[in-house]
N, C-alpha and C positions, 0 to 999 in steps of 0.2 A: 393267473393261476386260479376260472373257478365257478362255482355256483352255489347251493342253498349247504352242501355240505363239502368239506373241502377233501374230497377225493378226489386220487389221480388217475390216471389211466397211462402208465406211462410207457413208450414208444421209441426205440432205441434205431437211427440208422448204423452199421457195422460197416465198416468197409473188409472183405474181403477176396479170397482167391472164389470167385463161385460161379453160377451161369446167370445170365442177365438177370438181375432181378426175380428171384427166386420166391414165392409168395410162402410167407409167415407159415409155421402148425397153427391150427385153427384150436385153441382150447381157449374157454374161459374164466373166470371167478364168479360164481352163482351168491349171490347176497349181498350184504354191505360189506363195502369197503374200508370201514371204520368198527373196531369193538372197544365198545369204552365197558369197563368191566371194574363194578363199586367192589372197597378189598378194603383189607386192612391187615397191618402186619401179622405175617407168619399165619397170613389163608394160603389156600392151595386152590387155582384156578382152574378152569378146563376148557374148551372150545373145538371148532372147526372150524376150518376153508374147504370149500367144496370147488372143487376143479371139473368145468365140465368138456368134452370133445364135440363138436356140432359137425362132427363132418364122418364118413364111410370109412374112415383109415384107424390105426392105432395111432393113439399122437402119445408125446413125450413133453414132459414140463421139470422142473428142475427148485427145489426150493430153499431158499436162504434168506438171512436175518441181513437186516442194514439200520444204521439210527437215521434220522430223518429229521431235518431244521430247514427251515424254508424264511424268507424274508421280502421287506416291501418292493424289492425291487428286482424283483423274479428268480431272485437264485435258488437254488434246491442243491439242498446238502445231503448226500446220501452216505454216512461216511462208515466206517466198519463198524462192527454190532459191539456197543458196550463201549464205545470212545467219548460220546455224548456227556453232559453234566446231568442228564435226566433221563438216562436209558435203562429201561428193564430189560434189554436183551439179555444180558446173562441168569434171566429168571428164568427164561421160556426155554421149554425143549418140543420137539416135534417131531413127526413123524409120519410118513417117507421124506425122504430131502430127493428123493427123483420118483416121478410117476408115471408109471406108462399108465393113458387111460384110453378104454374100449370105444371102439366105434360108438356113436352117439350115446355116450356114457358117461360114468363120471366116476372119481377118485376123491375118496375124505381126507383132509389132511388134518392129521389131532395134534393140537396143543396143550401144553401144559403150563401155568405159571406157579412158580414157588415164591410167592413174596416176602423175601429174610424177615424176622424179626426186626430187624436193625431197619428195616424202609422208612424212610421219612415223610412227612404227611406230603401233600400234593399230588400231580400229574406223572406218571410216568410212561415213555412210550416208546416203540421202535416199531417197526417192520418186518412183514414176512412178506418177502421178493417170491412171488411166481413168473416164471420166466419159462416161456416153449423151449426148447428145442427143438434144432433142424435136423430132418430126417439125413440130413446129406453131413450133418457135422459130426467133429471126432468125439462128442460127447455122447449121440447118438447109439442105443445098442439095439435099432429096429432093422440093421443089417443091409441097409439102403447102399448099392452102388456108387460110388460118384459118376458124373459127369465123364462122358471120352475126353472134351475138350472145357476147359476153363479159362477164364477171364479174368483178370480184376473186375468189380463190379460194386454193387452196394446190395446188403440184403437185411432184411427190416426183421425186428426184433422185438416181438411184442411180451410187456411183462406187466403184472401186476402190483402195486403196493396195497398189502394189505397192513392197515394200522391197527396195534394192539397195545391200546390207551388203557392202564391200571389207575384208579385215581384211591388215593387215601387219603380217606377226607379225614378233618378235621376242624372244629371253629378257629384251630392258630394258621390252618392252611390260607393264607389273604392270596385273593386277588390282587391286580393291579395293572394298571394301564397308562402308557404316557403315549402322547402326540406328539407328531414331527412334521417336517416339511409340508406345511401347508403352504398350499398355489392354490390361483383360481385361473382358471385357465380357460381364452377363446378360442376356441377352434373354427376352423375355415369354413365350414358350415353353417356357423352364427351362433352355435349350443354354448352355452357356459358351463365350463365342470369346475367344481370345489374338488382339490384331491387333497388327502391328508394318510397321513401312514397311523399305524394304531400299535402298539406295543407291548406286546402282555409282559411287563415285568414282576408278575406276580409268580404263583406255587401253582396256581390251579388251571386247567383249561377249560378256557370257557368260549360258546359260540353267540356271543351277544350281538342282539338288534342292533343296527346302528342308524340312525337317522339326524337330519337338521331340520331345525327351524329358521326362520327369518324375521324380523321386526324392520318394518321402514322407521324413517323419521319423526310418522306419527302414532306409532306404536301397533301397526295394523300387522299381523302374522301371517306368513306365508308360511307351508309345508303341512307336514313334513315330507321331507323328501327324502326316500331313503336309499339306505348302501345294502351292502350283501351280507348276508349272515354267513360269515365264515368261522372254520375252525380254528384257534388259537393257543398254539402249546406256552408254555414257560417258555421264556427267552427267543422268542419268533414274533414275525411281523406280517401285516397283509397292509396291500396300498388300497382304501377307499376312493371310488372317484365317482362324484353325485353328481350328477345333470341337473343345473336349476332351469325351471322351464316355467314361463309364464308370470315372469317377474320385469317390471320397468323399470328403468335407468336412473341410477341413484345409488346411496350408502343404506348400509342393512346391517344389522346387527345379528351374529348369526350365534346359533348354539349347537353346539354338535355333540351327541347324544352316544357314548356306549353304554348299553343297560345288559349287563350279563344276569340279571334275575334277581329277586332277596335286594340284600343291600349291598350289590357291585352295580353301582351306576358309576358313570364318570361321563368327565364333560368337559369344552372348553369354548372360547365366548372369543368371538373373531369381529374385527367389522368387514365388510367384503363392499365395494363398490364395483356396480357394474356399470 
C-alpha cells in the first residue's frame, strides 16, 4: 500500500447488468491527495477539491465522506463517516455532493471544517470519496440510453480518497510507536529483506524516516538502509520491508530507526544472522 506519501488512488471492479466492459467517466482529482490542515479548538476551516474532465463529454462524479484506517497487513477500512475513534467527519460540510463537470473542465468542490470547542489535541481525519459516475447508470441524470442488449459483465469504477487530516497540536498531544512481527526473510532470488510492522499508538500523525543500521561482530557499520516514508494515523499500521544488500554471512546487530522529527525518535535493537 504505497510510496513517499501515502495516497490512494482507489479503483473499484462492480459486477453488473452492463455491455462488455464498459470504460470508466474520465474525470480526475487535480492536487494533493492529503490536506493536513494545523487548527485548534473551535477554528472554522476552509478548502477545496478540484475535479477535473480530460475528455470531449460532460462527465458526472458523485461526493461523499468515509473514515479511513488502514493496517500492516493490507487491509483498508473504509467505514461510514463519523464511526471512527478519530474521525472529524461530522465536522466537515461540502459542497456539491454530485458534479456534472464541462468538457475539459473542471468543478470546485468547497469544504468546510468546524472544529467543536470540545476537540481533543491530536490527529483527526476521514475522507471525501470522489467517485464518476456512469453515463449508462441509474444515478446518472446526462440522459444516456442504455444498451438494446445487456449482459452480466464487470465495469470498473474509478474513485478518489481525498484525505482531510485536522491536527490539534499540543505539547500533551505524544506520539508513539510500537514494533511487531519482525522476520528476516530470504527470498528466491538470494535478496534478504528485514520486515517489521510500525504502529502509531500515539495522538498525533506523523510520516517518519525510517531506516536500520548494522554492526557485525567487530563493531564495523553497515547502512543505512532505508524503508518508506509513509503516512501514519493514530491507531493504524504500515508493514516495512528493507532489502539488506551487500552484507556477508554472519550475526549483526541491527537498529531500526523511526525518527518522526523534534524528540519522536523511537527504536528497537534486533540481532539478525544471515
Amino acid at each position: 500500500m504505497a510510496h513517499a506519501c501515502f495516497y490512494r488512488l482507489l479503483v473499484l471492479s462492480i459486477l453488473t447488468l452492463a455491455a462488455p466492459l464498459v470504460a470508466t467517466a474520465q474525470i480526475t482529482v487535480r492536487g494533493q491527495l492529503a490536506h493536513d490542515l494545523e487548527t485548534e479548538p473551535g477554528a472554522t476551516l476552509t478548502g477545496s477539491v478540484t475535479i477535473d474532465n480530460e475528455t470531449n463529454e460532460l462527465q458526472q462524479a458523485r461526493v461523499y465522506q468515509r473514515d479511513y484506517l488502514f493496517f500492516a497487513d493490507g487491509t483498508n477500512v473504509y467505514d461510514e463517516p463519523g464511526t471512527t475513534a478519530r474521525s472529524n467527519a461530522p465536522w466537515i460540510t461540502f459542497s456539491p455532493e454530485q458534479a456534472t463537470v464541462p468538457p475539459n473542465g473542471s468543478v470546485t468542490v468547497s469544504y468546510q471544517i468546524n472544529v467543536p470547542d470540545s476537540a481533543g489535541v491530536g490527529s483527526w481525519w476521514s475522507m471525501l470519496m470522489v467517485e464518476a459516475i456512469d453515463r449508462e447508470s441509474a444515478e446518472s441524470t446526462l440522459g444516456e440510453d442504455p444498451p438494446a442488449e445487456r449482459e452480466v459483465g464487470f465495469r470498473q469504477v474509478t474513485r478518489y480518497g481525498v484525505q482531510l487530516a485536522t491536527h490539534v497540536r499540543s505539547a500533551s498531544a505524544e506520539p508513539g510507536v510500537e514494533l511487531e512481527n519482525v522476520s528476516l526473510q530470504a527470498l528466491e532470488d538470494g535478496r534478504t529483506v528485514f520486515q517489521i510492522d510500525v504502529l502509531n499508538v500515539g495522538q498525533v500523525m506523523m510520516r517518519p524516516d525510517v531506516y536500520m543500521r548494522l554492526f557485525d561482530a567487530d563493531g564495523a557499520e553497515f547502512g543505512p538502509f532505508p524503508g518508506v516514508q509513509y503516512r501514519l494515523y493514530p491507531n493504524t499500521s504500515t508493514r516495512q520491508r528493507i532489502e539488506l544488500e551487500g552484507l556477508p554471512a554472519g550475526t549483526y546487530q541491527a537498529i531500526f530507526v523511526v525518527d518522526a522529527g523534534s524528540d519522536a525518535v523511537f527504536g528497537g535493537q534486533f540481532e539478525l544472522t544471515l
